[in-house]
mmCIF file of the N, C-alpha and C atoms, coordinates in Angstrom:
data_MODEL
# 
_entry.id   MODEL 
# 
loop_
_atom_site.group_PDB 
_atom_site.id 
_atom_site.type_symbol 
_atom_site.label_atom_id 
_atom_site.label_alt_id 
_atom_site.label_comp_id 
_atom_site.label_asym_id 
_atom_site.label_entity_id 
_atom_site.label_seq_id 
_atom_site.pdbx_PDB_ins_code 
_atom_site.Cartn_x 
_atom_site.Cartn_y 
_atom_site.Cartn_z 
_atom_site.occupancy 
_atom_site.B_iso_or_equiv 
_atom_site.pdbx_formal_charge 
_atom_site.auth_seq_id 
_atom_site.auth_comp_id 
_atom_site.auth_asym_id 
_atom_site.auth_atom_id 
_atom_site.pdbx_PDB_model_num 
ATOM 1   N N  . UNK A 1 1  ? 1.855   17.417  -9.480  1.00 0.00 ? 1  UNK A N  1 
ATOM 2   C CA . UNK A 1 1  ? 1.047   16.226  -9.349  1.00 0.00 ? 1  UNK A CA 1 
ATOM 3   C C  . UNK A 1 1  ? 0.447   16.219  -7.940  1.00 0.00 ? 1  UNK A C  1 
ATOM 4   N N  . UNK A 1 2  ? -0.528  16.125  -7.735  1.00 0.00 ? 2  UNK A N  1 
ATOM 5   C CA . UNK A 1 2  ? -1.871  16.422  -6.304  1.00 0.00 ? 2  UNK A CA 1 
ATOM 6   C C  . UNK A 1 2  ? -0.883  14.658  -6.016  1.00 0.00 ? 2  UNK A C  1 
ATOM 7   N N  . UNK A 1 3  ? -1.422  14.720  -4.376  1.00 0.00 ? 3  UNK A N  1 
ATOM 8   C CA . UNK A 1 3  ? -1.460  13.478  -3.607  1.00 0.00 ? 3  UNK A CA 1 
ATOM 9   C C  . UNK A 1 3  ? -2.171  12.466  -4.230  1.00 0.00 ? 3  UNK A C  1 
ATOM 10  N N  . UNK A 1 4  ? -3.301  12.399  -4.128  1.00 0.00 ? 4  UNK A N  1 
ATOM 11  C CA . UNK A 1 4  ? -4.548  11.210  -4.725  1.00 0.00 ? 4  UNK A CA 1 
ATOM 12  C C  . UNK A 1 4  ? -3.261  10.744  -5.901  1.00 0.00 ? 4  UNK A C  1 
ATOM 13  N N  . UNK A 1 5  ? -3.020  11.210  -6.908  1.00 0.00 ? 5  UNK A N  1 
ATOM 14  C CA . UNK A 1 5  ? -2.635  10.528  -8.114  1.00 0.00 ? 5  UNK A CA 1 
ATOM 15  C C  . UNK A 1 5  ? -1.413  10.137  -8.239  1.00 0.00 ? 5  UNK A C  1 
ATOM 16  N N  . UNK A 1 6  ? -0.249  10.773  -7.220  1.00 0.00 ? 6  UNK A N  1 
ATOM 17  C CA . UNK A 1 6  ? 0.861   10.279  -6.633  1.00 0.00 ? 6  UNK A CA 1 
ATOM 18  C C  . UNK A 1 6  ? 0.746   8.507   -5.807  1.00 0.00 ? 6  UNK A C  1 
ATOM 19  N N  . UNK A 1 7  ? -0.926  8.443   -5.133  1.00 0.00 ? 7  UNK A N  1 
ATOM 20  C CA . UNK A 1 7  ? -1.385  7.284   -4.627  1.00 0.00 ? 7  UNK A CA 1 
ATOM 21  C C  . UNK A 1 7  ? -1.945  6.778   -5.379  1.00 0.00 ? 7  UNK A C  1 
ATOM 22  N N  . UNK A 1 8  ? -2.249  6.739   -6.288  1.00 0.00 ? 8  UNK A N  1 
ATOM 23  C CA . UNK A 1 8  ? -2.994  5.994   -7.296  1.00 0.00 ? 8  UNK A CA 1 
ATOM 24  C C  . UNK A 1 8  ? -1.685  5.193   -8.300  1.00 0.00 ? 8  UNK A C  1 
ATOM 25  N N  . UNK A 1 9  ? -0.590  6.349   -8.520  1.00 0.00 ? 9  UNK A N  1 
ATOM 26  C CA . UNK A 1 9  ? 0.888   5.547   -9.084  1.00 0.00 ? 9  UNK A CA 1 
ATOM 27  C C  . UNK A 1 9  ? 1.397   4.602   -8.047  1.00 0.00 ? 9  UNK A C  1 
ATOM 28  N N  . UNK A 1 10 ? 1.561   4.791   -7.121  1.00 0.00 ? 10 UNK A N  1 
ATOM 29  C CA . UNK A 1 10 ? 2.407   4.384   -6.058  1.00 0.00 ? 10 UNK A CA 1 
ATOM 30  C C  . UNK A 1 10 ? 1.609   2.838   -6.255  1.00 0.00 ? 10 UNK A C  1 
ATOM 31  N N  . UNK A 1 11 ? 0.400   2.826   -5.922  1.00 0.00 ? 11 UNK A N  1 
ATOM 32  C CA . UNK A 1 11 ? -0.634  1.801   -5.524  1.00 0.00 ? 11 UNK A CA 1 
ATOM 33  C C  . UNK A 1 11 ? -0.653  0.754   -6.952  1.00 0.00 ? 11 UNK A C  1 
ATOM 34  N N  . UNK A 1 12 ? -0.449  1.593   -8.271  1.00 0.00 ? 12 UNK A N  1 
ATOM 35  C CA . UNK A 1 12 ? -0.674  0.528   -9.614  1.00 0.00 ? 12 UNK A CA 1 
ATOM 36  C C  . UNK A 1 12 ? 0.899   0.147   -9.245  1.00 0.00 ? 12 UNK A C  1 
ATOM 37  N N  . UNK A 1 13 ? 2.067   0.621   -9.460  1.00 0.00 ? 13 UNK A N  1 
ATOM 38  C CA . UNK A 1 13 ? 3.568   0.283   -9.130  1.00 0.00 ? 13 UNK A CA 1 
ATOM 39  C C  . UNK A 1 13 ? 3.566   -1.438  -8.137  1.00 0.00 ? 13 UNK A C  1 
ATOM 40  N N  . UNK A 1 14 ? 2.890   -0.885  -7.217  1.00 0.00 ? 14 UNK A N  1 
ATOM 41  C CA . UNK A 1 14 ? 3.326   -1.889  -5.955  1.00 0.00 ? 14 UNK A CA 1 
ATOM 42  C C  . UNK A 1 14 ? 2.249   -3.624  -6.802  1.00 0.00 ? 14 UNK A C  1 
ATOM 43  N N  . UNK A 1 15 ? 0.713   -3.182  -7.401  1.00 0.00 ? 15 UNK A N  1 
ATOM 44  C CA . UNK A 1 15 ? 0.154   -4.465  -7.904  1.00 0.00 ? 15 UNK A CA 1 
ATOM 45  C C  . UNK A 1 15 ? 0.932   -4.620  -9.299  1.00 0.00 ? 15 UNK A C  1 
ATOM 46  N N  . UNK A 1 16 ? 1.908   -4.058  -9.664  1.00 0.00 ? 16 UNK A N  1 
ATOM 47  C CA . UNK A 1 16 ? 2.767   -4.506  -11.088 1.00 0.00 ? 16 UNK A CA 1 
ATOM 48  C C  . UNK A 1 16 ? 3.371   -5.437  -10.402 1.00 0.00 ? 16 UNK A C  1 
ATOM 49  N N  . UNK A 1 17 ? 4.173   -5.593  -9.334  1.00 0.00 ? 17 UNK A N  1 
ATOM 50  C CA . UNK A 1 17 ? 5.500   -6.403  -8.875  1.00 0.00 ? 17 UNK A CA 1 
ATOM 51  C C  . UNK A 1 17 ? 4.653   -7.651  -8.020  1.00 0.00 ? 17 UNK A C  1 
ATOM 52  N N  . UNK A 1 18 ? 3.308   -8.112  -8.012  1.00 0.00 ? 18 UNK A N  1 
ATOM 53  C CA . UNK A 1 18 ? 2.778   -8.647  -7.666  1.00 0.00 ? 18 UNK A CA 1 
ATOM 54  C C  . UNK A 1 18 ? 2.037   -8.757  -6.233  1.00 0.00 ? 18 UNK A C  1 
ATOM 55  N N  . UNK A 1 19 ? 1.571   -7.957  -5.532  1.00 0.00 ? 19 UNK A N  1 
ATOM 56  C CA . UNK A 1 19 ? 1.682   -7.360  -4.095  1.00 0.00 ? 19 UNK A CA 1 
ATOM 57  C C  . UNK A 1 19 ? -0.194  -6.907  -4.349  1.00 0.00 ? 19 UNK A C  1 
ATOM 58  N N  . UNK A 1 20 ? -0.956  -7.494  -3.940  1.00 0.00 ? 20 UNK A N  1 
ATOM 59  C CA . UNK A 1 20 ? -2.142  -7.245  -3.547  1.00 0.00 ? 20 UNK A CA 1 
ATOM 60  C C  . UNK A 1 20 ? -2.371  -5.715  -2.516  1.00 0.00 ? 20 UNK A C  1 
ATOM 61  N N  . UNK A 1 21 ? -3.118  -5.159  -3.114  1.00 0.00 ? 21 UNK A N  1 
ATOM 62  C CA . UNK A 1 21 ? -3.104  -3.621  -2.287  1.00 0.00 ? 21 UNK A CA 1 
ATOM 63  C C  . UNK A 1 21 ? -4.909  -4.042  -1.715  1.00 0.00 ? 21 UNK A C  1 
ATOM 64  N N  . UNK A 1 22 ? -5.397  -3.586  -0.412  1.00 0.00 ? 22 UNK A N  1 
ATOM 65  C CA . UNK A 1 22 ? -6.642  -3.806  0.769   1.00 0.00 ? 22 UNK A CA 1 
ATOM 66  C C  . UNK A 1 22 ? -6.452  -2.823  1.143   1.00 0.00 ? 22 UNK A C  1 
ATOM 67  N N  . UNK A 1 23 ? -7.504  -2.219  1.313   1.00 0.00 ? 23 UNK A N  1 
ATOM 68  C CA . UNK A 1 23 ? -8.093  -0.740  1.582   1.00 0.00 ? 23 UNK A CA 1 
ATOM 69  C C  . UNK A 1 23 ? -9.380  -1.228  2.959   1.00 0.00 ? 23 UNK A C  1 
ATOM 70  N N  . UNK A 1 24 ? -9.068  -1.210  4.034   1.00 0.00 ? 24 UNK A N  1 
ATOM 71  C CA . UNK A 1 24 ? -9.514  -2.156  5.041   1.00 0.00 ? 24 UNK A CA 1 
ATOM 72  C C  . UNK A 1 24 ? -10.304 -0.756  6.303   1.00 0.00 ? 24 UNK A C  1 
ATOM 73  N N  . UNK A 1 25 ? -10.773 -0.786  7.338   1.00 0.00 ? 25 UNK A N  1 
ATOM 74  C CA . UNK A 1 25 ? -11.329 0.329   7.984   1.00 0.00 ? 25 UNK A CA 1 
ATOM 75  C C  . UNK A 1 25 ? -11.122 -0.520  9.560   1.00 0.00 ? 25 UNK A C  1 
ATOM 76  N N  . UNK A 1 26 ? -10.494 0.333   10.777  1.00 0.00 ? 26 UNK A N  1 
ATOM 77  C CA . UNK A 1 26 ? -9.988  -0.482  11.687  1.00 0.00 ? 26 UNK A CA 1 
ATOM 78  C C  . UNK A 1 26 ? -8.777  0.722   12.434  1.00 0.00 ? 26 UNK A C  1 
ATOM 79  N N  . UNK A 1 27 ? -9.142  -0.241  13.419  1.00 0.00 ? 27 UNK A N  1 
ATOM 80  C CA . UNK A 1 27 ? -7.713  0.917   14.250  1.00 0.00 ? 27 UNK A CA 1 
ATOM 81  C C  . UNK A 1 27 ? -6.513  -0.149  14.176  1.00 0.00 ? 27 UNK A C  1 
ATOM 82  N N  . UNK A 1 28 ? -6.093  0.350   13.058  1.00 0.00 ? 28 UNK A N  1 
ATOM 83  C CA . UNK A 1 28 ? -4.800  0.055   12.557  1.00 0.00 ? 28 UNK A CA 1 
ATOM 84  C C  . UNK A 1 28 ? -4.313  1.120   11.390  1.00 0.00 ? 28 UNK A C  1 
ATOM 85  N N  . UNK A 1 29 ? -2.829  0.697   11.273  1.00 0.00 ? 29 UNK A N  1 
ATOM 86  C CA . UNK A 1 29 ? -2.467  1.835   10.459  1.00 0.00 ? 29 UNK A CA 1 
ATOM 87  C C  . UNK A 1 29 ? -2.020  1.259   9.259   1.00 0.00 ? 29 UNK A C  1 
ATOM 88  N N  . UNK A 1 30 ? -1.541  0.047   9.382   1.00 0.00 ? 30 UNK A N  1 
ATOM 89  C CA . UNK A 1 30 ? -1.473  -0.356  7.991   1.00 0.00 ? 30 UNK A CA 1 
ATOM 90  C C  . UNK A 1 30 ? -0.277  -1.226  7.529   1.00 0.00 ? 30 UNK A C  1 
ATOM 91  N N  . UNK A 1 31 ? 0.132   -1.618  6.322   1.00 0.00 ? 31 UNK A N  1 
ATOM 92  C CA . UNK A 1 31 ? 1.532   -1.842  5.844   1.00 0.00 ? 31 UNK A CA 1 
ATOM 93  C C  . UNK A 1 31 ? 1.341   -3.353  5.173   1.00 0.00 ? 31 UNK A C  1 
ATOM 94  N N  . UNK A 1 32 ? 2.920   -3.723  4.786   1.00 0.00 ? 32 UNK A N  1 
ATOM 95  C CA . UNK A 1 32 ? 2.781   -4.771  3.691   1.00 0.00 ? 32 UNK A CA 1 
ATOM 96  C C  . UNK A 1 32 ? 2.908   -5.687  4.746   1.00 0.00 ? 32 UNK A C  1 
ATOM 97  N N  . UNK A 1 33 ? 2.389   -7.518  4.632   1.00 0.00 ? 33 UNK A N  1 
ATOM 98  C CA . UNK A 1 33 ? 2.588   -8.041  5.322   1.00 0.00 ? 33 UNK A CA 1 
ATOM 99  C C  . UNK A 1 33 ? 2.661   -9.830  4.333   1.00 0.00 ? 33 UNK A C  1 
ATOM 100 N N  . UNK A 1 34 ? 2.757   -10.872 4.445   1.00 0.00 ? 34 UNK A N  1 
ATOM 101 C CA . UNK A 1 34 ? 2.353   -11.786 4.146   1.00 0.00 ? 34 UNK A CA 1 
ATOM 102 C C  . UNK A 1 34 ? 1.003   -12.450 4.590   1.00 0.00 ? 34 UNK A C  1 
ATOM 103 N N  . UNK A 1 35 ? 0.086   -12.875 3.860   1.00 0.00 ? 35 UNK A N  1 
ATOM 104 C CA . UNK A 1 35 ? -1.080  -13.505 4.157   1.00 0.00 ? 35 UNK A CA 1 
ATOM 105 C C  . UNK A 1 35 ? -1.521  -14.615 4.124   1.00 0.00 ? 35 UNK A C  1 
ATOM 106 N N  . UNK A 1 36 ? -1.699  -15.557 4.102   1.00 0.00 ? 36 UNK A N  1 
ATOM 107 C CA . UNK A 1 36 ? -1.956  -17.279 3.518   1.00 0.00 ? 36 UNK A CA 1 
ATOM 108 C C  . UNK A 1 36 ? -1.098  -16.859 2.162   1.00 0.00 ? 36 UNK A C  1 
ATOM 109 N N  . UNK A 1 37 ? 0.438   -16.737 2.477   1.00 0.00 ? 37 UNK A N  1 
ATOM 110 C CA . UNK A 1 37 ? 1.487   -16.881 1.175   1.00 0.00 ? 37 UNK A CA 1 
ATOM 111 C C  . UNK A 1 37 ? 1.777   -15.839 -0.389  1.00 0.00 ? 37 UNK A C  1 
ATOM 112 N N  . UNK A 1 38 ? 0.785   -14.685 0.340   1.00 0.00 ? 38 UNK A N  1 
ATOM 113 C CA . UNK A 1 38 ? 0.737   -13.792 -0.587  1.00 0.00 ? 38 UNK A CA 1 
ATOM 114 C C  . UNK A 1 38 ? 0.903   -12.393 -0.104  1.00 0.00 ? 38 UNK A C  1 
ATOM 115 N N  . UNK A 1 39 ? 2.069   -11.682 -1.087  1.00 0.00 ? 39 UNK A N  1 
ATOM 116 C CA . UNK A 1 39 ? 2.393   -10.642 -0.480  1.00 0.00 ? 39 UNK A CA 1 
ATOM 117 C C  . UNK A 1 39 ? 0.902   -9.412  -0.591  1.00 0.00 ? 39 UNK A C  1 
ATOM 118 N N  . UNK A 1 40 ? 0.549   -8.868  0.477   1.00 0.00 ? 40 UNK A N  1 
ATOM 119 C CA . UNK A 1 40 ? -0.816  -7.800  0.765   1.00 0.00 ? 40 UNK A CA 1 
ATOM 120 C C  . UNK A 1 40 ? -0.134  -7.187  1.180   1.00 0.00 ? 40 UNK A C  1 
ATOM 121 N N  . UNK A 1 41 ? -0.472  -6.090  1.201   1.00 0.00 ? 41 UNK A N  1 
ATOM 122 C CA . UNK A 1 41 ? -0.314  -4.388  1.928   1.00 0.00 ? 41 UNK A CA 1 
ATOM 123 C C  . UNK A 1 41 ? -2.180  -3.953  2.075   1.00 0.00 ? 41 UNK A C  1 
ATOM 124 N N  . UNK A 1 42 ? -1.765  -3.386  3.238   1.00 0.00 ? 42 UNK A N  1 
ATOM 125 C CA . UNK A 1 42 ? -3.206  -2.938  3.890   1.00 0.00 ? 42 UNK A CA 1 
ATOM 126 C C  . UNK A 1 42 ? -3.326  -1.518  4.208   1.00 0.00 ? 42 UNK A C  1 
ATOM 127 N N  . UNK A 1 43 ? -4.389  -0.923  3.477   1.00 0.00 ? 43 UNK A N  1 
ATOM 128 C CA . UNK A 1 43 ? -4.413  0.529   4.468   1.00 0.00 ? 43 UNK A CA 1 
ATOM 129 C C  . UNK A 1 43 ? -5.213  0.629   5.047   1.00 0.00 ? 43 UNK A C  1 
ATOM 130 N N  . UNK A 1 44 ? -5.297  1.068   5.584   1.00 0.00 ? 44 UNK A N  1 
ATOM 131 C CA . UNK A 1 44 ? -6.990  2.096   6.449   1.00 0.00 ? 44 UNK A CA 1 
ATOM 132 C C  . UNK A 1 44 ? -7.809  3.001   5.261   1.00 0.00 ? 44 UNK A C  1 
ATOM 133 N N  . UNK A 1 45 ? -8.161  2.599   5.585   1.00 0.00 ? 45 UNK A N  1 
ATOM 134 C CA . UNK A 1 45 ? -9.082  3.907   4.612   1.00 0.00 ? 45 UNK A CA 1 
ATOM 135 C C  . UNK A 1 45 ? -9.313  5.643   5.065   1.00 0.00 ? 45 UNK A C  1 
ATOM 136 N N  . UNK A 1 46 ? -9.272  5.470   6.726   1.00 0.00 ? 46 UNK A N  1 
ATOM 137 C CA . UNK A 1 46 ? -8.792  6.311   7.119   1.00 0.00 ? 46 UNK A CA 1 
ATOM 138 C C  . UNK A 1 46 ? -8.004  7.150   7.763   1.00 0.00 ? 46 UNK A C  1 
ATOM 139 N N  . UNK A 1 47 ? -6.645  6.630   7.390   1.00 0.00 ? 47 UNK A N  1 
ATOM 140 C CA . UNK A 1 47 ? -5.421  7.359   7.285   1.00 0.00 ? 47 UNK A CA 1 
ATOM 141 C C  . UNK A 1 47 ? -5.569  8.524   6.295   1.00 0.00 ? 47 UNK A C  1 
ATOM 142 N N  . UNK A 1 48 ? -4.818  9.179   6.738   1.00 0.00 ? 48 UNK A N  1 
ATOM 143 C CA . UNK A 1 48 ? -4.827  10.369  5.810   1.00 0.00 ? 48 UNK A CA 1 
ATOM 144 C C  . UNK A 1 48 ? -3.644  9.791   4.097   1.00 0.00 ? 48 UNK A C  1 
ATOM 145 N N  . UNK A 1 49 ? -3.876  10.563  3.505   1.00 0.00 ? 49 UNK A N  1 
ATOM 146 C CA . UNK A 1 49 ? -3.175  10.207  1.766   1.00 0.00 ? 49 UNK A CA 1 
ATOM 147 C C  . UNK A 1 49 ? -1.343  10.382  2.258   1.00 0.00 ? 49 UNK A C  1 
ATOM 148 N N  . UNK A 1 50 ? -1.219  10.738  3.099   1.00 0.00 ? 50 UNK A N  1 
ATOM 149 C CA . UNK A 1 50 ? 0.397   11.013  3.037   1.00 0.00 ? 50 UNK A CA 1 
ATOM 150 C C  . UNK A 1 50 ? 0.761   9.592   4.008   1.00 0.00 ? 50 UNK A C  1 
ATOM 151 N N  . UNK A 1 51 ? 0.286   9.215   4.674   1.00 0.00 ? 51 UNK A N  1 
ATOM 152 C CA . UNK A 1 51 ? 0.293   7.684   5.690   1.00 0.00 ? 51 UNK A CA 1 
ATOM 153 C C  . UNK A 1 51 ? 0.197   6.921   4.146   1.00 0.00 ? 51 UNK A C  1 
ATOM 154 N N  . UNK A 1 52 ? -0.321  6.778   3.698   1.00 0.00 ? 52 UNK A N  1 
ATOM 155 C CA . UNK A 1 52 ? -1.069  5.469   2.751   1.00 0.00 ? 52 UNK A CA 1 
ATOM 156 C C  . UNK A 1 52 ? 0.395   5.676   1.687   1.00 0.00 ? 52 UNK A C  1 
ATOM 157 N N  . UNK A 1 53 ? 0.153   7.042   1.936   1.00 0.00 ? 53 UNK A N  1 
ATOM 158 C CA . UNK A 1 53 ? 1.630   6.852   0.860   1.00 0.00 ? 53 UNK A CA 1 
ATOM 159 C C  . UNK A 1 53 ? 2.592   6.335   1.424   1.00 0.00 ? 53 UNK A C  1 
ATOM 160 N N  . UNK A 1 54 ? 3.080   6.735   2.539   1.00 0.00 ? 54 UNK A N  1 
ATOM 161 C CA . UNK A 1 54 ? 4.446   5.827   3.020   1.00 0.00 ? 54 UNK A CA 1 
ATOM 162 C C  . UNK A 1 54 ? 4.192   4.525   3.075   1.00 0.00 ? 54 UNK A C  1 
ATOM 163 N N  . UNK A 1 55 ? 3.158   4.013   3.629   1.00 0.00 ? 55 UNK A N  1 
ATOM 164 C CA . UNK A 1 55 ? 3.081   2.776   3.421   1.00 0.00 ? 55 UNK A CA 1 
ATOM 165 C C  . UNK A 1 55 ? 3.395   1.427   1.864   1.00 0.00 ? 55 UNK A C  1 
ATOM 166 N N  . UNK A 1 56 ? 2.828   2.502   1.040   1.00 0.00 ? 56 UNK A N  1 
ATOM 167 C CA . UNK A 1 56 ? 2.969   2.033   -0.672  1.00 0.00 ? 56 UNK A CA 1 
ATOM 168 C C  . UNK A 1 56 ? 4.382   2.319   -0.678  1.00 0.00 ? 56 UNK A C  1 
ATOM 169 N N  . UNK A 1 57 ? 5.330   2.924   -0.319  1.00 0.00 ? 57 UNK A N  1 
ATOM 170 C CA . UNK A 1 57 ? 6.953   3.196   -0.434  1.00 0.00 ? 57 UNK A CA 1 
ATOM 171 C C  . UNK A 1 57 ? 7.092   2.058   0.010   1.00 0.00 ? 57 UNK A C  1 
ATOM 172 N N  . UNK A 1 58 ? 6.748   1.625   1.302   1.00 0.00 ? 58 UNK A N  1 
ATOM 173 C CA . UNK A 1 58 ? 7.715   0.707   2.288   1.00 0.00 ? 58 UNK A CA 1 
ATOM 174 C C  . UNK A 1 58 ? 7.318   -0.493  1.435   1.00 0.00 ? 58 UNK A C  1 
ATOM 175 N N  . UNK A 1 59 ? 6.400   -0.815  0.862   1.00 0.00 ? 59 UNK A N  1 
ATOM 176 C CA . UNK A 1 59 ? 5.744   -2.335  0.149   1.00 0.00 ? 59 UNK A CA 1 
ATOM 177 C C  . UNK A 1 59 ? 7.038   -2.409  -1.318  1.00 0.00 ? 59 UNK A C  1 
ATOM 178 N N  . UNK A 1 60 ? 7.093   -0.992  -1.915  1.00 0.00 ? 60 UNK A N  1 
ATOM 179 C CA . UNK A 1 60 ? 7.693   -0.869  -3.256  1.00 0.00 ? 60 UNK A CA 1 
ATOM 180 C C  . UNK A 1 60 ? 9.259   -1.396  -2.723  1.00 0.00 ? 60 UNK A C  1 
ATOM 181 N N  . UNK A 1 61 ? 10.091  -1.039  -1.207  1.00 0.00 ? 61 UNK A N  1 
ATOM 182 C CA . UNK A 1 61 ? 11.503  -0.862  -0.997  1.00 0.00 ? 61 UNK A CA 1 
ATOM 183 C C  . UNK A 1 61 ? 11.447  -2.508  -0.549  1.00 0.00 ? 61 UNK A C  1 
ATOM 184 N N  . UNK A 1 62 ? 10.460  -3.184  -0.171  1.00 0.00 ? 62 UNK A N  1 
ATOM 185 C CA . UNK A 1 62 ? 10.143  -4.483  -0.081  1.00 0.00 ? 62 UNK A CA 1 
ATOM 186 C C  . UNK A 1 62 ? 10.007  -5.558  -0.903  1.00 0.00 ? 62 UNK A C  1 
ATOM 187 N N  . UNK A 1 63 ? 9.396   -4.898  -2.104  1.00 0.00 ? 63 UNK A N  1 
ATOM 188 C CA . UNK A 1 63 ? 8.995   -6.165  -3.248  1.00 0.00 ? 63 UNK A CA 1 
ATOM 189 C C  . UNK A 1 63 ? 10.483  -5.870  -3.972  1.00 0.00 ? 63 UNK A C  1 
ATOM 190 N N  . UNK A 1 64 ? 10.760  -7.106  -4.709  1.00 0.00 ? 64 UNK A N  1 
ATOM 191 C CA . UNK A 1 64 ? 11.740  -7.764  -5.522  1.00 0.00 ? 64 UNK A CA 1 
ATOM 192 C C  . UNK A 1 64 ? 11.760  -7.091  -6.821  1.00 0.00 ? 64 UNK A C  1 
ATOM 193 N N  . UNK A 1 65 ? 12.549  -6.498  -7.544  1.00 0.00 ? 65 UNK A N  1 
ATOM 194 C CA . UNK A 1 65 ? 12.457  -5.617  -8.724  1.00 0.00 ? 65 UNK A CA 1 
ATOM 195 C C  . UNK A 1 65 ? 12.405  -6.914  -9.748  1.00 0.00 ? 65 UNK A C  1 
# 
């Protein structure tokens, strides 16, 4: 299984458990956070696919099963 589609699971996983995924451009790197009361996770757009992935882990070891 290529990266991209490993991030594309990771990314549908994390909006199943209710967690808004933002694909944002910025010198920042990213991660899950609370927003006006709603759980978001943010990436960069340009981070590389293996960053974006850890980030979608840390949101998944975060949200509530």
């Amino acid at each position: 299984m290529g990266k991209r589609a490993i991030l594309k699971q990771l990314e549908e996983a994390v909006r199943a458990r209710g967690w808004e995924v933002r694909r944002e451009t910025g010198s920042f790197l990213g991660g899950p956070c609370r927003l006006k009361g709603r759980s978001v996770v943010v990436l960069n757009r340009r981070s590389p696919v293996e960053i974006q992935v850890a980030i979608l882990e840390e949101a998944l070891r975060r949200a509530p099963l």
